[in-house]
N, C-alpha and C positions, 0 to 999 in steps of 0.2 A: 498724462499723470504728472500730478508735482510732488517738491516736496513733503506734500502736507500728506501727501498719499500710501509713503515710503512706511514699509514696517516690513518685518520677515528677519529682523537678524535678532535683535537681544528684547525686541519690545517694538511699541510703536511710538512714532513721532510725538511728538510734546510739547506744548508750548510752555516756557517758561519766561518767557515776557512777551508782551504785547500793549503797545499801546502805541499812540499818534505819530514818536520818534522812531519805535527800533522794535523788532519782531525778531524772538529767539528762540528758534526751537531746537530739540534736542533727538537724535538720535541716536538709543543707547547700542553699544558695541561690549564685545567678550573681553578683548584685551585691554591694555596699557597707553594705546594710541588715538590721539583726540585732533580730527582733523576739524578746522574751520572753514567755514563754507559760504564764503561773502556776496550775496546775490549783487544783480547788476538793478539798473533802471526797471528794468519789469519786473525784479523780484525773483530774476531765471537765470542761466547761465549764457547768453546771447541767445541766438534763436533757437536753441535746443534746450529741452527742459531739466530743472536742477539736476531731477533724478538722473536724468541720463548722462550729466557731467559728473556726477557724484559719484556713478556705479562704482567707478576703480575705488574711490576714497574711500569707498563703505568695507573695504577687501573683503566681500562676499563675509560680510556681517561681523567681522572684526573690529573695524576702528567703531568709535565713538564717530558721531558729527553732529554737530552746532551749527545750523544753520542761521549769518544774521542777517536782515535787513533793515537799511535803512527807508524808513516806511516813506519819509518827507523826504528821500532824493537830496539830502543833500552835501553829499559827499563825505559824509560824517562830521559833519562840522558846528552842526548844534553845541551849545554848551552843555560839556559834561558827557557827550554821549559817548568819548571814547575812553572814558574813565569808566562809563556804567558797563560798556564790553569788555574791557579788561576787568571788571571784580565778577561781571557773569563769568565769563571764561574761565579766572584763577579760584573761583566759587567750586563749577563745575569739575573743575582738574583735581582739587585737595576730595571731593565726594565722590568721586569714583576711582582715586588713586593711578590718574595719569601720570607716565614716565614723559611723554613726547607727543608733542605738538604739529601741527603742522597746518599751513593754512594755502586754499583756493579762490581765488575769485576772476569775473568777466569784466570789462570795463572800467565802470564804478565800484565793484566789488574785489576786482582786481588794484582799484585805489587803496581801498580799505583794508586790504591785505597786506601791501605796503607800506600805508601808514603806518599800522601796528605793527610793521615787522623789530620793531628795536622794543616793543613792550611788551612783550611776550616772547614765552622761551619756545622760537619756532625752528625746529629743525631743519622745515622745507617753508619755501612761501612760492608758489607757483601762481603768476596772474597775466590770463589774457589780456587783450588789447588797452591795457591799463591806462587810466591818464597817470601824470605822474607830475601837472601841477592843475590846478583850475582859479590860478593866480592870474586873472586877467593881465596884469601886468609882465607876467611869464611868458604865457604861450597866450596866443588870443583867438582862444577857444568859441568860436560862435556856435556850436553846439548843444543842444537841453538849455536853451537859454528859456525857457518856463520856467526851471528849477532856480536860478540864480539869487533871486528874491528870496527864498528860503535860506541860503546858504546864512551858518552862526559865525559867532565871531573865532572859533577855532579850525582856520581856513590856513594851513601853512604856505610859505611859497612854493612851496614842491614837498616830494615825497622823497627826494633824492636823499637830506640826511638819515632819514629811517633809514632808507636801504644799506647806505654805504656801512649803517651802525649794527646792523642787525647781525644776527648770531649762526646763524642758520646758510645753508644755499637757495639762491633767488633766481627762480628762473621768470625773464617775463617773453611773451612770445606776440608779434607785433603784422601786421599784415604789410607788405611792401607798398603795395599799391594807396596806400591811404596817408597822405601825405604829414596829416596833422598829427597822426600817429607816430612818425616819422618822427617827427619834433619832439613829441615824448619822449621818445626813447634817447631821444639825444641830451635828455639832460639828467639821464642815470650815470649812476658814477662806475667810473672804471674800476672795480677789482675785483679780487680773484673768486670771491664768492658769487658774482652779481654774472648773471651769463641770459644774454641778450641774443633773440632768433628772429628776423624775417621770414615770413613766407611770400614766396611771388607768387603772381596770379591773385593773391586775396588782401583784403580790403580790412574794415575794422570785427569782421565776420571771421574774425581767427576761431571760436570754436567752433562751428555749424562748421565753416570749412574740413575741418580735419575732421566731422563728425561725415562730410560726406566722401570723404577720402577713408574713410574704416579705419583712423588711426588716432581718434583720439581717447580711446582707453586705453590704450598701451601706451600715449605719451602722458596720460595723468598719471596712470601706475607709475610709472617708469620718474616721474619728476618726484612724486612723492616718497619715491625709494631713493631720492638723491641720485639717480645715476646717470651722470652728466655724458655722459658718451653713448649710451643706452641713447636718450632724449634728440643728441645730433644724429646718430646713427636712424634714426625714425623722421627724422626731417627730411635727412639727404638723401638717405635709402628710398624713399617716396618721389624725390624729384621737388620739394616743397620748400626746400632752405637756402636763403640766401649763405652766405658768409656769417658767423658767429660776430654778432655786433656790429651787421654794415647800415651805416647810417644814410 
């Protein structure tokens, strides 16, 4: 089952855009809470499908979620397409009378999650195995190099000042064993908002892994409620976490 499949809380899924760039649909919720739901390169949450990274987000049919994708892979960086997500988004938020935001994403989706973290009013911004430049001259990403020809001209050198700017707590969660990842995470910025997690044993496979470890709804829940010691206490508790920020 995907996204597209999800219904059971306030209505069913929706597509309120779609075309060549960016696919945005809409999962309406009862409350006040509008989480964002950044797909990766398949469109999914790594190898586990949206739905079932999303079940916490939907808090058993409460929040609001917008699911987007970026249909052409590329990293959002078409012209204009993070201006067209930010008026969908702040569209969406003034029509259903959103207080709080909050946003998810895997990879690429977990990019895009950080990108936008300084443009929108996000409380939480939780992203797996995120890159965090795909500035060839940053990190030298050999990676989805299919994708690269696509990429637009709003390609920053990293995601680093979003984060450092952004409003909200940012958790990003990184697999130890995947070196290049490693590299990622080394060029977030140090503060007190920004809280950075290793897991050993896993690879760029940070959600599937905690998804076969039975722990990763309680670590979505648990990030999206901001609770920073909740979130290490489910790492360390399981035996999954390095050091908070070991590079």
């Amino acid at each position: 089952m995907d996204a597209m499949a999800m219904s059971g809380q306030a209505g069913e899924v929706r597509t309120l855009v779609a075309d060549a760039d960016l696919m945005v649909r809409a999962l309406p919720g009862t409350n006040a809470r509008l989480v964002l739901s950044f797909t990766g390169v398949q469109h999914g949450m790594g190898q586990i499908p949206a739905d079932e990274f999303i079940g916490s987000a939907a808090g058993a049919g409460r929040n609001h979620v917008l699911f987007v994708s970026d249909l052409a892979r590329t990293w959002f960086t078409r012209a204009g397409l993070q201006e067209r997500i930010v008026d969908i988004v702040t569209h969406y938020a003034a029509e259903h009378g959103i207080a709080d935001m909050a946003a998810i994403g895997n990879s690429m989706g977990g990019y895009g999650a950080l990108l936008l973290s300084d443009r929108l009013p996000l409380s939480v911004v939780a992203a797996f195995a995120p890159q965090v430049s795909m500035d060839a001259t940053v990190v030298a990403e050999p990676r989805w190099p299919e994708f690269r020809a696509g990429f637009g001209p709003d390609l920053p050198a990293s995601v680093a000042g979003p984060v450092a700017a952004a409003r909200g707590t940012v958790f990003v969660t990184m697999g130890a064993q995947d070196a290049l990842d490693r590299r990622h995470m080394a060029l977030l910025p140090e503060a007190a908002h920004v809280h950075r997690f290793l897991l050993r044993g896993c690879g760029h496979n940070t959600a599937s892994f905690l998804k076969e470890r039975g722990v990763i709804r309680e670590v979505v829940a648990a990030m999206l409620a901001g609770e920073v010691d909740r979130v290490r206490a489910l790492y360390a508790g399981v035996g999954l976490a390095e050091p908070e920020g070991a590079a």
